[in-house]
C-alpha positions as CSV (number, residue, x, y, z in Angstrom):
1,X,192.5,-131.0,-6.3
2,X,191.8,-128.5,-8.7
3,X,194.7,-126.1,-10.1
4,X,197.3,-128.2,-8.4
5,X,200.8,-128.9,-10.2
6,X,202.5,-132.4,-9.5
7,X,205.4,-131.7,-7.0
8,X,207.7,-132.4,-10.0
9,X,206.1,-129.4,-12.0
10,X,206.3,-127.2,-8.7
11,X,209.6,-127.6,-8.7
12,X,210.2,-126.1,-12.4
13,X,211.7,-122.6,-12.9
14,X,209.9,-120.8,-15.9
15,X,212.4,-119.6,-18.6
16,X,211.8,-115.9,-19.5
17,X,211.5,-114.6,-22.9
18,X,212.0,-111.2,-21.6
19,X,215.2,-110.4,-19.2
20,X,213.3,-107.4,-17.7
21,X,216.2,-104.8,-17.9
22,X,216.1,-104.1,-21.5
23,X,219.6,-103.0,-22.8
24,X,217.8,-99.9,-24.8
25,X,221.0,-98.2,-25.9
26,X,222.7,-100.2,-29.1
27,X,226.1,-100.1,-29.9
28,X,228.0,-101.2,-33.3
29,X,229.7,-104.7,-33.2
30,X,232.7,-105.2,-33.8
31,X,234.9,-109.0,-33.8
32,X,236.2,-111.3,-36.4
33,X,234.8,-113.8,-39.4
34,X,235.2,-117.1,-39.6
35,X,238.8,-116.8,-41.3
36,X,239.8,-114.3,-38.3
37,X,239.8,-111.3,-40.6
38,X,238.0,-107.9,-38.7
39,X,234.2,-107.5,-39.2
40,X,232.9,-104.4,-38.1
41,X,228.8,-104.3,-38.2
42,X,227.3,-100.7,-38.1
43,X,224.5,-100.6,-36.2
44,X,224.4,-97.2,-34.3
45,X,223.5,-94.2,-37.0
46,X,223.0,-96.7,-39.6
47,X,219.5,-95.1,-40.5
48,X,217.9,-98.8,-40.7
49,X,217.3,-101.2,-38.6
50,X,219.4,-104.0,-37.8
51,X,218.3,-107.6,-36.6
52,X,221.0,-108.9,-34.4
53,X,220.7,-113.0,-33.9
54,X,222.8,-114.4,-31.1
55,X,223.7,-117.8,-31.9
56,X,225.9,-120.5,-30.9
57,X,228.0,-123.6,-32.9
58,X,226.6,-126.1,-29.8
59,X,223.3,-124.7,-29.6
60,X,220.4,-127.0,-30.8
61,X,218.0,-124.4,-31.0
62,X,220.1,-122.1,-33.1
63,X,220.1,-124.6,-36.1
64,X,217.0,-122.8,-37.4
65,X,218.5,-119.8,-37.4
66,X,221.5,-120.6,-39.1
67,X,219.5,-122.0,-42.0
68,X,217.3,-118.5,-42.1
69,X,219.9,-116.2,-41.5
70,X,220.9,-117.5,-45.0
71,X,217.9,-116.3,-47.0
72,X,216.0,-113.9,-43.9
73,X,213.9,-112.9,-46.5
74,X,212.8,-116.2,-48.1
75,X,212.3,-117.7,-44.2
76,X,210.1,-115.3,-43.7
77,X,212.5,-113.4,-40.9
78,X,212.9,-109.9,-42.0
79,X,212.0,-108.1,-44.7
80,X,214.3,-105.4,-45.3
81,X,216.4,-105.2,-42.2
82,X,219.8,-106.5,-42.1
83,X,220.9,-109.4,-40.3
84,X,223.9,-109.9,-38.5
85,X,224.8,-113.4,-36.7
86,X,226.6,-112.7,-33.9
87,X,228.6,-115.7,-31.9
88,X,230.6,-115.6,-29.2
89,X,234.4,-114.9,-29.8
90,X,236.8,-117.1,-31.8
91,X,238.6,-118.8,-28.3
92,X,234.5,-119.8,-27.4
93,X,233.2,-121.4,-30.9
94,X,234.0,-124.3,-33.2
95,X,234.9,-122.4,-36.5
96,X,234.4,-125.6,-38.2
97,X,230.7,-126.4,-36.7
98,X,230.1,-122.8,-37.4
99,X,231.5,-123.0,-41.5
100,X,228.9,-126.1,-41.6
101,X,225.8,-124.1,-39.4
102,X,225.9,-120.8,-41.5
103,X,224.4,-120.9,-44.7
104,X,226.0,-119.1,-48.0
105,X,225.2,-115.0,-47.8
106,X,224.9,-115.2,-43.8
107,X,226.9,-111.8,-42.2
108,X,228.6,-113.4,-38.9
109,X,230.5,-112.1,-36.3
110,X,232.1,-113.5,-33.8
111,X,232.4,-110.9,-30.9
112,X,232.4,-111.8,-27.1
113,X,232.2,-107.5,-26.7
114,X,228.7,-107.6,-28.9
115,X,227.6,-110.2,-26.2
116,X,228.6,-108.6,-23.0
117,X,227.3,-104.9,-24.7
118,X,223.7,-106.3,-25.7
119,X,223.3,-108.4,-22.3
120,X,222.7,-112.0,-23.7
121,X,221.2,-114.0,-21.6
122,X,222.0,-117.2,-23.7
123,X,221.7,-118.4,-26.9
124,X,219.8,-118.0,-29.4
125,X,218.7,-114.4,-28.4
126,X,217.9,-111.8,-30.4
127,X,217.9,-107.9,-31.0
128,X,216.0,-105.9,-32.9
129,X,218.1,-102.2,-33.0
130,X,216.6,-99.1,-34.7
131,X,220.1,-97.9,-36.1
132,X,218.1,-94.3,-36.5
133,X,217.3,-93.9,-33.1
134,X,220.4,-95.6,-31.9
135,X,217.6,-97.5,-29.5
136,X,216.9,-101.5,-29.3
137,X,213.1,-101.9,-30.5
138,X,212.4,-105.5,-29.6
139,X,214.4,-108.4,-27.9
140,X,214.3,-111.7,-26.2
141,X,215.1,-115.2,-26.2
142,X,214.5,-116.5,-30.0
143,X,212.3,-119.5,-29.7
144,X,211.8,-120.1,-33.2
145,X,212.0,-118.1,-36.7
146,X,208.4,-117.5,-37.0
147,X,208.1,-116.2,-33.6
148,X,211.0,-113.5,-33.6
149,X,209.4,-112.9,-37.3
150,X,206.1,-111.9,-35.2
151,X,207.7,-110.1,-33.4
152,X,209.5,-107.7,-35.8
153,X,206.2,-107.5,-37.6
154,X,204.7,-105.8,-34.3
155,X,207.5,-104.0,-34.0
156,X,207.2,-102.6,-37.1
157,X,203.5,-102.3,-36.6
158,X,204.3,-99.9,-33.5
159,X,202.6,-103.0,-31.4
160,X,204.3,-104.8,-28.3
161,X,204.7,-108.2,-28.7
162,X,202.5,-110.8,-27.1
163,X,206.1,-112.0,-24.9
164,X,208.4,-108.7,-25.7
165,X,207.3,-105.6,-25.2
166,X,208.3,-102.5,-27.7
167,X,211.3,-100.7,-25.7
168,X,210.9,-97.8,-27.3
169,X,209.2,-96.6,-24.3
170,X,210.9,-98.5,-21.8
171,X,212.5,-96.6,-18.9
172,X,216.4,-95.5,-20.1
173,X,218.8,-98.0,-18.1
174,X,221.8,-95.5,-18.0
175,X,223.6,-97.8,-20.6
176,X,224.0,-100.8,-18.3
C-alpha cells in the first residue's frame, strides 16, 4: 500500500519546533551564576538583540550549545548579538555538570522566572529577543547550532524561517 506508515510509526507523536503561541513580549532575566552571586541580563530596552539559549546540565542535546555559547562567533551562532545561557534555577541543576558544560567567556544564568516568562517548552530552546522593540523575533526548539544560526540569519534578513516563523508580525498574546 502506497503512503502507508507501519502501525509502529502511526503511533509516533511529531515534536514541534514551533509551540504555536509565541511569547512575543520579552522580559529581562534575572537569577544567579554558578557561585550563587545575582546575574541580571538586560534584555528589554537594551537597543540590541539578545540570543537567549535554554539549556540544561542533563540534556544531551544541549552539549553543542554549551561548547558554542563559548565562542558564538567562532561557531558560527551569532554575529553580534549577545548570548545569554539560561538554565533552570540553582535547586533544578548540577552546578558541577554545569562548571564542566559551559565553556570559558559563556554569560549563564540560572533562572526558573526566565523559564516560566519565555514559555520553554523544554530544553534546549531558544529565543531570539529584539531588545529595541522589546519583542521576541524568532524562537523554537534548538535542534542544532547551525540550524538556530539559520535562523537568526533570516531573522536578520527580515525572512521567516523554514520551521519558525518571524514573530514580528505574529498576533500580540496579551503577555501570556
Amino acid at each position: 500500500m502506497t503512503g502507508a506508515h507501519p502501525d509502529r510509526l502511526s503511533r509516533l507523536v511529531p515534536v514541534p519546533t514551533y509551540r504555536g503561541t509565541p511569547a512575543t513580549v520579552i522580559c529581562d532575566v534575572r537569577g544567579v551564576d554558578l557561585s550563587g552571586g545575582r546575574q541580571d541580563v538586560p534584555v528589554v530596552g537594551s537597543g540590541r538583540w539578545t540570543l537567549l539559549v535554554f539549556l540544561a546540565s542533563g540534556c544531551d542535546g544541549c552539549r553543542e550549545f554549551f561548547e558554542a555559547a563559548g565562542d558564538p562567533v567562532g561557531a558560527g551562532l551569532v554575529t553580534d548579538e549577545s548570548v545569554v545561557v539560561v538554565t533552570r534555577g540553582p535547586d533544578r541543576e548540577d552546578r558541577g555538570a554545569l562548571g564542566r558544560l559551559a565553556a570559558p567567556g559563556t554569560r549563564l544564568v540560572m533562572s526558573d522566572e526566565a523559564w516560566a516568562a519565555y514559555r520553554v517548552l523544554g530544553p534546549p530552546f531558544f529565543v531570539l529577543a529584539d531588545g529595541s522593540r522589546s519583542r521576541a523575533v524568532t524562537e523554537g526548539v534548538a535542534w542544532g547550532v547551525a540550524q538556530v544560526a539559520s535562523h537568526i540569519q533570516a531573522a536578520r534578513a527580515g525572512l521567516a524561517g523554514p520551521e519558525v516563523p518571524r514573530l514580528g508580525s505574529a498576533p500580540d498574546d496579551g503577555g501570556r
